[in-house]
N, C-alpha and C positions, 0 to 999 in steps of 0.2 A: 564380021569384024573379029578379028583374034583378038582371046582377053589375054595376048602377050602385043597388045598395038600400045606400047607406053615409050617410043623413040627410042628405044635401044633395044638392038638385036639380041635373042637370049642366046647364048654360045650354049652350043650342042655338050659339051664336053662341063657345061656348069652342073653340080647336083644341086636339083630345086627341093626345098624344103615344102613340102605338102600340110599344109595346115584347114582344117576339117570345121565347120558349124555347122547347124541345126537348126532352123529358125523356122516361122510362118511370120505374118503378116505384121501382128503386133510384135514381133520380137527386130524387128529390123532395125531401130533405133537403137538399141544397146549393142545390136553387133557391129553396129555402123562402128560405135565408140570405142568395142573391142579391136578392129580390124584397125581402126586409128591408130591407138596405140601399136599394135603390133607393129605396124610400119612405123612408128616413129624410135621404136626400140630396135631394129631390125640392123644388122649387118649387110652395110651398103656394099660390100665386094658379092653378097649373096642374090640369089632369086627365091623369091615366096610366090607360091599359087593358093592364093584363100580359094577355098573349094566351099561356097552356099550351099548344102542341102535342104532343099525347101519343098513347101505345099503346094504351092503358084505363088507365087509374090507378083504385089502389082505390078505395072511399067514405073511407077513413080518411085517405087521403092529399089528398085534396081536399076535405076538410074540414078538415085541417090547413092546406092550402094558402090557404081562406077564409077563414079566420080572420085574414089578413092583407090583407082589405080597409080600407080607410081611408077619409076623407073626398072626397080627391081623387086616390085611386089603385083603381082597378076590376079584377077577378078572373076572366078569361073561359078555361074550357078547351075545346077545341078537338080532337075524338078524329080522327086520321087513317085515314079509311076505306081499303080494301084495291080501290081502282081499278088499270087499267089500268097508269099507270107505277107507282104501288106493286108490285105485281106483279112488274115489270122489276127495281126494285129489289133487292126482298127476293128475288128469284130468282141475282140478281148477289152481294148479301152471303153468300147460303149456298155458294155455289160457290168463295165465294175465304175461304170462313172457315175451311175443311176442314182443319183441320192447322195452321193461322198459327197461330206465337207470339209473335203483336202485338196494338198498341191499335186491329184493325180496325175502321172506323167500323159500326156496323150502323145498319139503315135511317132509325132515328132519327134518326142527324144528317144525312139528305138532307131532313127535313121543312122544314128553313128553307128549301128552296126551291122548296115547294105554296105558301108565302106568296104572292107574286105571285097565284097563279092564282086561291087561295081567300076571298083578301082586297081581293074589286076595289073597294070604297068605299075604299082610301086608294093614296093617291098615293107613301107615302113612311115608312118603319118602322124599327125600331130592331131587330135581333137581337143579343143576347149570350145565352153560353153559361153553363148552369146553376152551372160548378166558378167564376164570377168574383162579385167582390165590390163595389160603388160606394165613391169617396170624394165623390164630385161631383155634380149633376143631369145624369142621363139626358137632360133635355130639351134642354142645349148640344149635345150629337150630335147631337141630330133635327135643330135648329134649323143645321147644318153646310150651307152651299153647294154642290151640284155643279154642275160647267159641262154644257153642252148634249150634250158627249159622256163625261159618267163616269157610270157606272150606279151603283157601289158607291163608299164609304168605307172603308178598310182598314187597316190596320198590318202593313207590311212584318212576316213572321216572323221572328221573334229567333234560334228555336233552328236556324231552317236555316240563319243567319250564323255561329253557332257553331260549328256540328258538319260538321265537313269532308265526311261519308258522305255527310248532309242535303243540304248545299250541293253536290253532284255528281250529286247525284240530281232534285235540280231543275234544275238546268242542263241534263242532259244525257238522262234519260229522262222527264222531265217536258214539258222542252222550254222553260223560264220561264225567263230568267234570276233569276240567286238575288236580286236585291236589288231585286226587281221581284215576288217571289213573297212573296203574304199570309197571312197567318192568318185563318178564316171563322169564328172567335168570337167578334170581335165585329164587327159591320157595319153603318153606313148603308147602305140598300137604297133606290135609286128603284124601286119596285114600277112604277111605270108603263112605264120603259122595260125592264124586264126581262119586261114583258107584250109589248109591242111587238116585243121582239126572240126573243120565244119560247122563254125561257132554259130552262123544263124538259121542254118536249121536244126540245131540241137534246142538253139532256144527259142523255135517254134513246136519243137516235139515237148517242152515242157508246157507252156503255153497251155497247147492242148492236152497234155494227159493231166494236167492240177488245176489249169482255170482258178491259181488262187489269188486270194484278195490280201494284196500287200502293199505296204506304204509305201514305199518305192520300185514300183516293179521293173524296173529298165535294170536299173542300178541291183536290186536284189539276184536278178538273172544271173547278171554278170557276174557276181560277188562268189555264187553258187560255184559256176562252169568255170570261170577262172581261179578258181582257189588251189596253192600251192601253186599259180605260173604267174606271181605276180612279182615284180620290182617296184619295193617301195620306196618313194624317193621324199623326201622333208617339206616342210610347209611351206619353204621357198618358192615353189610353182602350185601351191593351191593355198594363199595365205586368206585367213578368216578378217573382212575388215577390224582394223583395231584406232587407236587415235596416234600410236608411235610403233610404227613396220619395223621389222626389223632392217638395218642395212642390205641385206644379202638377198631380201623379196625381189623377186622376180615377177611375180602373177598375183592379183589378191582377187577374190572370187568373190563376191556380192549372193552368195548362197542363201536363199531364203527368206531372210527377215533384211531388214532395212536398207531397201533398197534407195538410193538415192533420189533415183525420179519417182520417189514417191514422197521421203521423209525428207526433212529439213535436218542439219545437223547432226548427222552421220559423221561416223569413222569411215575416212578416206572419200567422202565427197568430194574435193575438190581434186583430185585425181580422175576419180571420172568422169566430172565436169572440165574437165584441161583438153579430156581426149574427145568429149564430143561435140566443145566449142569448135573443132576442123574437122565437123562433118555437117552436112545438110537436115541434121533432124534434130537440132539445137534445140529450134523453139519448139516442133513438137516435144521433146522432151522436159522443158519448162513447164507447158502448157498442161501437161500429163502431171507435173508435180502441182500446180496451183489445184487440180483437180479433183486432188486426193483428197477430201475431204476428210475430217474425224470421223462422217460416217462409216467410209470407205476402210479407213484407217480401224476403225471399230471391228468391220468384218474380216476382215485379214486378222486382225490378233483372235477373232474367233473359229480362224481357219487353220489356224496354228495353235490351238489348244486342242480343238477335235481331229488334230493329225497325231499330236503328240497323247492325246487317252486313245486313240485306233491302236497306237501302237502298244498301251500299256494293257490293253485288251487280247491283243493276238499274243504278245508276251506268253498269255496262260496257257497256250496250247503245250499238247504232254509229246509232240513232236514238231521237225519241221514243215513248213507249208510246201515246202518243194524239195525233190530231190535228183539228184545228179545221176 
């Protein structure tokens, strides 16, 4: 079956906007709602191709996932086979997973950066992260400028401006300045120059020569090996839940803390409950929120205090943990 089988022929001569996720199994429900959205924000004269990078996802869950082909938006998943830097990876995620009582990234979210290598018919891709929601067309991003030397699109991180632990930890064991260091959830990516410049095996050559232990090591990578090629673009496309968006939000990212299928009474709940009433995993994500107990709820705020003292810990190091 072509995941271009949705009644209308794609014309050769359209440019299709490539928009990129990351998921495994438990993450399928929130991408369901992000990929909702996106098509209901989407420019009908356009084609989108959601590209799933994934672990193995069930039958059920991509079947759920299909069901959200449309006319001018296409469904392609994408299994990450177990090569060589994968290998590096997932050998790197188990060794520093051992005991953290943090939101350590596992190898999932290194996938957005086999893009490059796996996807050499296109020039230039959209990755956002499964937990975000669209108000806007995805195709303004893609359609976004870089000059001859930014590789990436980004948004300055919010929460490492906030949090003092954050912001010393980037400064200082990260090696970025803080108002310089981005968030990798949501990203224009020139896939070409990130081929050219051999972004994922540079950052398996770090990998292995520092094996360090950092708070966000996906994101930290990046931050390192892209610094000086980046285009920083406004909160508009990586907006923090708030209770009053600004008009001109495009994208608002559910990063970290309160998430809605879990908490009652969030900033910007019913936005993402809008988007993932028209998808098939409604009531598993109800069901997921009745679930969340205060116990539950207890350990997560415990999982975010010993992420935020990890960081006020490496902070004291008298250089950075990695270097370029």
């Amino acid at each position: 079956m072509s995941i271009f089988a949705t009644g209308k022929p794609l014309n050769p001569l359209t440019k299709v906007v490539p928009v990129f996720l990351a998921i495994n199994n438990a993450y399928a429900p929130y991408a369901a709602a992000a990929i909702h959205s996106l098509e209901q924000k989407s420019n009908k004269d356009r084609y989108y191709r959601v590209i799933i990078l994934h672990d193995g996802l069930s039958l059920s869950s991509r079947i759920r996932l299909r069901s959200l082909v449309t006319k001018n938006m296409a469904i392609q998943f994408k299994k990450i086979s177990h090569n060589l830097y994968l290998r590096v990876i997932v050998a790197y995620c188990t060794r520093r997973q051992k005991g953290a009582g943090d939101f350590f990234s596992l190898a999932v979210y290194y996938y957005r950066f086999f893009i490059p290598r796996l996807f050499p018919m296109y020039e230039k891709a959209v990755y956002i992260d499964s937990d975000t929601i669209l108000r806007g067309d995805i195709g303004e991003l893609f359609d976004m400028e870089l000059s001859e030397t930014e590789v990436i699109a980004a948004m300055v991180d919010p929460k490492v401006t906030m949090v003092p632990e954050f912001r010393d930890y980037v400064d200082k064991a990260v090696g970025v300045p803080h108002d310089e260091y981005v968030n990798d959830g949501v990203m224009l990516m020139d896939l070409k120059k990130m081929r050219k410049m051999k972004y994922l095996s540079t950052m398996i050559k770090l990998i292995q020569k520092y094996d360090a232990d950092l708070v966000a090591p996906d994101q930290d990578y990046a931050n390192v090996i892209l610094r000086g090629k980046i285009r920083y673009f406004g909160a508009e496309w990586n907006a923090e839940p708030q209770k009053k968006l600004p008009k001109d939000t495009k994208l608002v990212h559910f990063n970290l803390f309160n998430k809605p299928w879990h908490y009652k009474d969030v900033p910007c709940e019913d936005l993402f409950w809008n988007a993932a009433r028209g998808t098939g995993f409604y009531g598993d994500l109800r069901r997921q929120q009745a679930a969340f107990t205060a116990e539950k709820q207890k350990e997560e705020h415990e999982k975010v205090g010993a992420l935020i003292e990890k960081a006020g810990v490496l902070a004291k190091t008298k250089k950075p943990l990695i270097k370029l």
